[in-house]
C-alpha positions in Angstrom: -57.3 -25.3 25.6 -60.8 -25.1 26.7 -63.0 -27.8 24.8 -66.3 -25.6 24.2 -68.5 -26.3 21.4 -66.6 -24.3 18.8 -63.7 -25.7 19.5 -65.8 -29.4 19.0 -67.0 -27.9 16.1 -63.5 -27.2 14.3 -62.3 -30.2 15.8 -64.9 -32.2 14.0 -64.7 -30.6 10.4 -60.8 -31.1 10.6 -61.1 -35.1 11.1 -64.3 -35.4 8.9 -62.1 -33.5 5.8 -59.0 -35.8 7.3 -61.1 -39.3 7.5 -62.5 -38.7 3.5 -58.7 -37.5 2.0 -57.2 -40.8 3.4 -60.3 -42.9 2.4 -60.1 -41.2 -1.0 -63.8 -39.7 -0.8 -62.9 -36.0 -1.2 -64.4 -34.4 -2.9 -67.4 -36.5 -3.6 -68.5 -36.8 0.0 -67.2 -33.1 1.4 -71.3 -32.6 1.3 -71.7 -35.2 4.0 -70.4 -32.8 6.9 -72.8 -30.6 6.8 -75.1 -33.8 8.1 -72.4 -35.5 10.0 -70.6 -32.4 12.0 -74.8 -31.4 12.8 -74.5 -28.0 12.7 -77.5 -28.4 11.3 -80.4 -27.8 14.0 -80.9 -23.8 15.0 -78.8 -24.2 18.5 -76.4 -21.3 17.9 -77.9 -19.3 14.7 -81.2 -18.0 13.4 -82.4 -21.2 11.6 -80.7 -24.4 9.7 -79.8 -22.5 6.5 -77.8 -20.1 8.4 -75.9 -22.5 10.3 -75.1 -24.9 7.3 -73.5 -21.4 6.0 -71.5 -20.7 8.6 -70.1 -24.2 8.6 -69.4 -23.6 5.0 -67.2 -21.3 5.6 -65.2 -23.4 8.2 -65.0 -26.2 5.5 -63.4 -23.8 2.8 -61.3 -22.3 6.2 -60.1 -25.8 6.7 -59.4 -26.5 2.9 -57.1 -23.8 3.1 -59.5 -21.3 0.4 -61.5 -18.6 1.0 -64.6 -18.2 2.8 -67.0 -17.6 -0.9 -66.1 -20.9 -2.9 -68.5 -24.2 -2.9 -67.4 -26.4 -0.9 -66.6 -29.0 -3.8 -64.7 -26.4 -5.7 -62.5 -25.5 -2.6 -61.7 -29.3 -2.2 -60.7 -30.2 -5.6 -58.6 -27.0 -5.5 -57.1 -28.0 -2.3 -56.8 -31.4 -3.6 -54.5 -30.7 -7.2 -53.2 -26.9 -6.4 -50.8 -25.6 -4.0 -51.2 -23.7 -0.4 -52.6 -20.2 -1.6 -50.1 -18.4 0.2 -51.2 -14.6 -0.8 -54.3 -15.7 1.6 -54.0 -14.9 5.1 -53.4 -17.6 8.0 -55.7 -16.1 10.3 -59.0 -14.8 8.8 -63.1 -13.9 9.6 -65.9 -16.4 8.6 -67.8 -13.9 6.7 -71.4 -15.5 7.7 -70.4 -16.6 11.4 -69.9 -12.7 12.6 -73.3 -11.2 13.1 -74.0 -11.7 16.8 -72.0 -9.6 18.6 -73.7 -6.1 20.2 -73.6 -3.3 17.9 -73.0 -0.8 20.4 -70.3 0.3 23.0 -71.9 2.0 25.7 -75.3 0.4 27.2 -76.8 2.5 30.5 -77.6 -0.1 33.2 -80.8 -0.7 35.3 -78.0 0.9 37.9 -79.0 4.4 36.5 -80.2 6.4 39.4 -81.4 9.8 37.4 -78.9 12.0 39.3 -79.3 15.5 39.9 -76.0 16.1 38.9 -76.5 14.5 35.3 -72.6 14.7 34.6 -73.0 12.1 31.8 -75.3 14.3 29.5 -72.8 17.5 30.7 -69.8 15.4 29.5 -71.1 14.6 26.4 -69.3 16.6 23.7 -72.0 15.3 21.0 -75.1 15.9 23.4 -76.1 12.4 23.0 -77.2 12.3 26.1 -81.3 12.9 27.6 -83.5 11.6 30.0 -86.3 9.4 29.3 -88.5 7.8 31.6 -86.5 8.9 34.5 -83.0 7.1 33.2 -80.1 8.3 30.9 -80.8 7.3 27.2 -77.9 7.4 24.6 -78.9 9.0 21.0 -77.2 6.3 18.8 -77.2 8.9 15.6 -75.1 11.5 17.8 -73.2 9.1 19.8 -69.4 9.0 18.9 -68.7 6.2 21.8 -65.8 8.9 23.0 -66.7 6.9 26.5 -66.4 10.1 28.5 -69.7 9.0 29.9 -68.7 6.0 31.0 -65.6 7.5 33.0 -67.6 10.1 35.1 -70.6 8.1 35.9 -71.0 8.2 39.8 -72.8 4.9 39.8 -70.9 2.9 37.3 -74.4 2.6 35.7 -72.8 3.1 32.0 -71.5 -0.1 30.6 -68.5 -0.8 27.6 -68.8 -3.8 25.8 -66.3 -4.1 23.6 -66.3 -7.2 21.2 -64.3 -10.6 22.3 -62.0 -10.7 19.2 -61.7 -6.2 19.5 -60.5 -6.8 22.9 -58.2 -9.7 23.0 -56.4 -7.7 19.8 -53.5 -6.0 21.7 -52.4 -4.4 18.1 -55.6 -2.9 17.5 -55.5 -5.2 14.2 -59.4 -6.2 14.3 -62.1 -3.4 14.4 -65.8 -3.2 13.1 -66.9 -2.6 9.6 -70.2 -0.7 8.4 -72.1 -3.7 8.1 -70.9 -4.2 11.5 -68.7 -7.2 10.7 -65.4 -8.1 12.3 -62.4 -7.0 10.2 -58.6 -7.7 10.3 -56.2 -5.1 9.2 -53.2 -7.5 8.1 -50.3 -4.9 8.0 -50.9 -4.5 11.9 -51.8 -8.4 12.5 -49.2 -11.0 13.2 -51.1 -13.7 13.3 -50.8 -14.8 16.9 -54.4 -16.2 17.0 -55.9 -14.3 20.1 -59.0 -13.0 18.3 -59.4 -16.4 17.3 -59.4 -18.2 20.4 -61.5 -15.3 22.2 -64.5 -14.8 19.3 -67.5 -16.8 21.2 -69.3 -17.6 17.8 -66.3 -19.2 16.3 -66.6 -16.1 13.7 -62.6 -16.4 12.9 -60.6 -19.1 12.0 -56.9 -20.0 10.6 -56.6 -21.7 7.1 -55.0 -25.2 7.3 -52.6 -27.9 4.8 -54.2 -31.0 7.0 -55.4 -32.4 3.5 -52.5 -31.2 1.6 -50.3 -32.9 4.0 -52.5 -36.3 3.9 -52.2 -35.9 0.2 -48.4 -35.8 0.2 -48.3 -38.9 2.2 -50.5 -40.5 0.2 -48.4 -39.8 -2.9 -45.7 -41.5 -1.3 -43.6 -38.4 -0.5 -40.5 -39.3 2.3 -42.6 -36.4 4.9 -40.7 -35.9 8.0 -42.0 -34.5 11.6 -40.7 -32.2 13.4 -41.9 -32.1 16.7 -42.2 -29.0 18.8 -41.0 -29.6 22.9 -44.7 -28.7 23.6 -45.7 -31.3 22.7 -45.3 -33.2 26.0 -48.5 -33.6 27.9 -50.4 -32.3 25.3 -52.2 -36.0 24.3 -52.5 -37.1 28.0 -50.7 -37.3 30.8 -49.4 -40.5 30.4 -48.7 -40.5 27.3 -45.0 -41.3 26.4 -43.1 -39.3 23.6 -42.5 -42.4 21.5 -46.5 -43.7 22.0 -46.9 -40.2 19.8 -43.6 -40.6 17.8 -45.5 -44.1 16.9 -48.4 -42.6 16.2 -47.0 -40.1 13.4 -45.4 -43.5 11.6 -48.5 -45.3 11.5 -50.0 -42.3 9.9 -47.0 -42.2 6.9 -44.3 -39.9 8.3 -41.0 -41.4 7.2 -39.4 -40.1 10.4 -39.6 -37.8 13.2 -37.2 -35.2 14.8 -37.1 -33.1 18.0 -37.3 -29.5 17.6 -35.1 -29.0 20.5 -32.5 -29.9 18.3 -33.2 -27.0 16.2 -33.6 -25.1 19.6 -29.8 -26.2 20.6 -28.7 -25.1 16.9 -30.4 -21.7 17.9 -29.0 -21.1 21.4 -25.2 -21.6 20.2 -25.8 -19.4 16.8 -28.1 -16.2 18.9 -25.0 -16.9 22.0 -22.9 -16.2 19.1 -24.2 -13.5 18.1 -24.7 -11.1 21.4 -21.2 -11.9 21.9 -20.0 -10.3 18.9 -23.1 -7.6 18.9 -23.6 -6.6 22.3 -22.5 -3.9 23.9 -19.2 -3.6 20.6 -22.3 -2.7 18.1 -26.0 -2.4 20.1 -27.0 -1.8 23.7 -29.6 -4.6 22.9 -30.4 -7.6 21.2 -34.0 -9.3 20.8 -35.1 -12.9 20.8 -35.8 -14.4 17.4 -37.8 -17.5 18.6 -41.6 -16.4 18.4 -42.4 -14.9 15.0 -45.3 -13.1 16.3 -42.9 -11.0 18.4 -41.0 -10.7 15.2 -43.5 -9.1 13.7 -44.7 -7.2 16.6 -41.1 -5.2 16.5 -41.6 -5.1 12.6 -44.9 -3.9 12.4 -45.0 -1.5 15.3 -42.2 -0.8 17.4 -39.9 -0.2 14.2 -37.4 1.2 16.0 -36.4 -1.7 17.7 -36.5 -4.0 14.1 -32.5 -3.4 14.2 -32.2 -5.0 17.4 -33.9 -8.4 16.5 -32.0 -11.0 16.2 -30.3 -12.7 12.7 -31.0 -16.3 13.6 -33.5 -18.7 12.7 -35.8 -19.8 15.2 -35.4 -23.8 16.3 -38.5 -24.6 13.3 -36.1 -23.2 11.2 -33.1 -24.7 11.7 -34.6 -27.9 12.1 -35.8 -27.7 9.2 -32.5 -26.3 7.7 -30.7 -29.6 9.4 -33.2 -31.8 8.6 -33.1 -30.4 4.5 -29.3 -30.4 5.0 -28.9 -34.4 5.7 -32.1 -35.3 3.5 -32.5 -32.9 0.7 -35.3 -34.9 -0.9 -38.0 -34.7 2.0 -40.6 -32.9 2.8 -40.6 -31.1 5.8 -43.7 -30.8 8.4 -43.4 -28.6 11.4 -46.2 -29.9 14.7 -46.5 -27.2 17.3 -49.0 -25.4 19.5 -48.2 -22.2 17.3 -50.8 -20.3 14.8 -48.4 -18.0 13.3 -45.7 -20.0 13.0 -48.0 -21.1 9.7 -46.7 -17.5 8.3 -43.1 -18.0 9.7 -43.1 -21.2 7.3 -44.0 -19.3 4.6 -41.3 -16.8 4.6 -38.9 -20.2 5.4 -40.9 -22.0 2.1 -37.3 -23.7 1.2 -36.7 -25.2 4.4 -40.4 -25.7 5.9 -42.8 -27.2 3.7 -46.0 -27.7 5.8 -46.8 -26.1 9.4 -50.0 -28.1 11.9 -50.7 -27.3 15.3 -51.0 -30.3 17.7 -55.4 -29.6 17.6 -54.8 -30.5 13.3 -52.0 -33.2 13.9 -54.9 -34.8 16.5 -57.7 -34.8 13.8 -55.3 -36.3 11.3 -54.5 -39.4 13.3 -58.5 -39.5 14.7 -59.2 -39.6 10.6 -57.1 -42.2 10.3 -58.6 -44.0 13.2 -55.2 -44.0 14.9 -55.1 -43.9 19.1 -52.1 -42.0 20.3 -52.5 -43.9 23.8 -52.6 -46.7 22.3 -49.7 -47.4 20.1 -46.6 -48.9 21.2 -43.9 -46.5 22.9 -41.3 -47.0 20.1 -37.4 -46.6 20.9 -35.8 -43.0 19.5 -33.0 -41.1 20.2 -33.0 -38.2 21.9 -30.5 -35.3 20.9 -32.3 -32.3 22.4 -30.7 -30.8 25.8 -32.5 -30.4 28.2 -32.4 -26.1 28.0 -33.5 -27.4 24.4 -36.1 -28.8 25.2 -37.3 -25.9 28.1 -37.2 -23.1 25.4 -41.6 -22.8 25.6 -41.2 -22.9 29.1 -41.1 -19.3 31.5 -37.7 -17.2 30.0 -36.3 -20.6 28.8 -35.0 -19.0 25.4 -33.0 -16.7 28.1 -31.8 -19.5 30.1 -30.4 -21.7 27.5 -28.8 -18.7 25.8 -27.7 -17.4 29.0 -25.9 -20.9 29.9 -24.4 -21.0 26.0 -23.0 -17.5 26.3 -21.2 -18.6 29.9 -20.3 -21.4 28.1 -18.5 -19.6 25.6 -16.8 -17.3 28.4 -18.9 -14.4 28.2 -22.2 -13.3 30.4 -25.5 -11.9 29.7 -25.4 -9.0 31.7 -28.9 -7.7 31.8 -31.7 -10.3 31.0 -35.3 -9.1 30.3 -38.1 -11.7 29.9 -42.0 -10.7 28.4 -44.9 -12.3 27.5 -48.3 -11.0 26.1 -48.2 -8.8 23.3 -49.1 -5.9 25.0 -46.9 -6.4 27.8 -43.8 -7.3 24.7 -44.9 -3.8 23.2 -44.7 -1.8 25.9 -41.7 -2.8 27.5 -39.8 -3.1 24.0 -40.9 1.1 24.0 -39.7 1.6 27.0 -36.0 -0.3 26.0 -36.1 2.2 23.1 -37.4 4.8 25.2 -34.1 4.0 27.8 -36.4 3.5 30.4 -35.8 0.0 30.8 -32.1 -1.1 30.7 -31.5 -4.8 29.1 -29.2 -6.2 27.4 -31.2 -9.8 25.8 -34.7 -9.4 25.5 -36.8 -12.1 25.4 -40.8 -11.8 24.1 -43.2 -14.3 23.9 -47.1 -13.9 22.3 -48.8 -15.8 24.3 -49.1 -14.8 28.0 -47.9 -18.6 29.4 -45.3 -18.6 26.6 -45.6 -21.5 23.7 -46.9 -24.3 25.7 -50.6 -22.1 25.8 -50.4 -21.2 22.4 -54.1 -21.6 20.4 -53.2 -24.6 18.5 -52.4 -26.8 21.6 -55.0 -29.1 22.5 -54.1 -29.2 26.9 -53.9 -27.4 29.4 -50.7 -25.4 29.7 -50.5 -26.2 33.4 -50.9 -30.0 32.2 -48.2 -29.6 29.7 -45.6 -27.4 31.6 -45.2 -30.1 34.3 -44.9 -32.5 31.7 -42.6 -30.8 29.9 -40.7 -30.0 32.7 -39.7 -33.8 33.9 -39.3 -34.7 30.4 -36.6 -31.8 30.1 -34.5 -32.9 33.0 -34.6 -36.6 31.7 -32.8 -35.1 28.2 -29.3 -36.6 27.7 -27.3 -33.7 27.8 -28.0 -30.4 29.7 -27.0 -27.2 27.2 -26.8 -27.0 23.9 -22.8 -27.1 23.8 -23.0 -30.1 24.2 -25.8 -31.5 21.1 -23.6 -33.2 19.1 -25.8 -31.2 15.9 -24.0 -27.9 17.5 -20.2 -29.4 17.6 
């Protein structure tokens, strides 16, 4: 993840709010960020009072409440009730979005007054004259149909489209009348692109980082569970059990590989395309990512028949990790934004979700150096396909290798990643255009290792990833002794 000065800024209201809940100072000293994050001097905003607002509302964000409660409120609230789960994960800062341009189409110096003029003769609403020997767009008339744009000979008229509009490939976010970003959350799933490309920091995710301090701090038995990206994401040198370390000194009772939950997965999906495809379906779906999930849901519905009926590796880790100790708390640490909503619709299994960025603040509260704690001794159960399932297609290798494994084959294997690219080629398998018989879709264009809650850079992370894969003790799931 690029480390710009939002992303500092988040950063540094997440340890603040984690330093004060372990030192028992929330919510008396909640105040004190506003002096000690700095957002405080007119760098970014209009004048001090504006930007102490806006980092308001990332307080209450990171409380887990909404954007219009004082700060002191939302921490004692955060401190003695439960998550709020009716409130979205991902949501706008209500005072942060006010920069962006208002309008679409802007004519360019590059305007060369044309005799041809096919901009104002292409203009359905006449919105189009000269003035001062250059094309001038009549805002009031304007319906931004772009047709203007299209048959421009120069290229002189320019669409701007805002950040988080753009990176949307569900058309969930669009512009209110008071010109503010808005997310439509029966088309959103959560994946967390509008928040990683808004420039002004203007949307945010909700987090449990004090919730899960608190539960530690209560004494609760709070277990880990550890995503496979999380290799290379704290440094390049660091070792698996310098992090492992790390979570203990903070109060987690124990910590558990995902790829176990990964292995538990391959065997159970393997399972089912055997008895599903071709006897019942032509197809069969990944159910790994649950933005995809919710992609097929929410807008290629005719395909929601076709996803897979097994939990994802968080969930069956968590399901095997409730199974052996039924009195713990579970806490699931991955790169992953909407995995926050998987974990709510899994609430009996999967108590808490943080992405490695929150699980980084909470030891930096606690004044806790990943690099340098001791690389602890733990066993590793995860294969090594396990542990490659964020990597490029590696749900489809591992359950390719488990279906072989079980005497069958995966005839036709098709991989995506990107949500428009998953959309469009899932309409295309309904379509029969496309001929597969396991599809695989990922949300995030590198797959899970460069999702918005990781904290390096997913070229960093997949090489790391990779050598710590081929050092796993066992090479398919088969043969994870939590699959026998």
């Amino acid at each position: 993840m690029e480390l710009t000065a939002v992303v500092q800024l988040r950063r540094m209201v997440l340890e603040h709010l984690a330093r004060y809940t372990w030192n028992d100072q929330l919510p008396e000293h909640v105040y004190d960020i506003l002096q000690e994050v700095r957002e405080d001097t007119p760098r970014y905003r209009c004048c001090v009072y504006k930007e102490r607002a806006v980092l308001k509302n990332r307080i209450n964000m990171a409380l887990g409440q909404t954007c219009d409660l004082n700060i002191i409120e939302a921490a004692k609230l955060t401190l003695n009730t439960p998550e709020r789960k009716d409130l979205p994960v991902i949501d706008v800062l209500p005072v942060a979005c006010d920069q962006c341009p208002i309008e679409t189409y802007f004519v360019t110096d590059a305007c060369r007054h044309c005799i041809t003029h096919k901009c104002m003769d292409n203009c359905p609403k006449k919105a189009i004259s000269l003035y001062q020997n250059r094309a001038f767009i009549d805002r009031t008339k304007c319906v931004e149909c772009g047709r203007c744009k299209s048959v421009c000979p120069y290229g002189a008229i320019l669409e701007i489209r805002r950040p988080c509009v753009r990176a949307c490939a569900l058309g969930a976010v669009s512009v209110n009348e008071d010109k503010k970003a808005v997310i439509d959350h029966e088309k959103c799933v959560e994946c967390g692109a509008c928040r990683s490309a808004c420039p002004f920091g203007a949307i945010d995710e909700r987090s449990n980082i004090v919730r899960v301090i608190m539960e530690i701090k209560k004494g609760r038995r709070v277990i880990a569970m550890v995503a496979p990206s999380a290799a290379g994401q704290f440094g390049f040198k660091v070792e698996a059990g310098q992090f492992y370390s790390a979570l203990k000194a903070a109060g987690f009772a124990d910590v558990v590989e995902v790829a176990v939950g990964a292995d538990i997965t391959s065997v159970k999906e393997a399972e089912e395309y055997l008895e599903k495809v071709p006897a019942k379906q032509q197809v069969m779906t990944s159910s790994c990512c649950p933005a995809f999930v919710n992609l097929i849901r929410k807008h290629v519905p005719e395909m929601a028949d076709k996803i897979s009926e097994t939990p994802s590796p968080m969930v069956s880790c968590g399901e095997l990790v409730k199974k052996l100790h039924p009195d713990v708390l579970t806490v699931f640490i991955g790169p992953c934004i909407a995995k926050k909503s998987e974990g709510r619709q899994y609430s009996d299994v999967i108590d808490y979700v943080m992405t490695f960025e929150e699980i980084d603040c909470m030891l930096k509260g606690k004044d806790i150096s990943i690099e340098q704690q001791p690389a602890e001794d733990y066993e590793r159960d995860g294969s090594s396909l396990g542990l490659g399932f964020p990597l490029y297609a590696g749900v489809t290798a591992a359950v390719k290798a488990t279906v072989e494994a079980k005497g069958g084959q995966v005839e036709q294997a098709h991989y995506a990643a990107g949500l428009d690219n998953c959309r469009g080629d899932l309409e295309q398998v309904s379509k029969g255009a496309l001929n597969c018989s396991y599809f695989e879709g990922m949300a995030c264009p590198n797959g899970c290792i460069d999702g918005p809650g990781a904290v390096a850079d997913f070229r960093i992370s997949k090489v790391a990833l990779t050598k710590y894969a081929a050092a796993a003790p066992v090479q398919q799931a088969v043969d994870d002794k939590h699959t026998k």
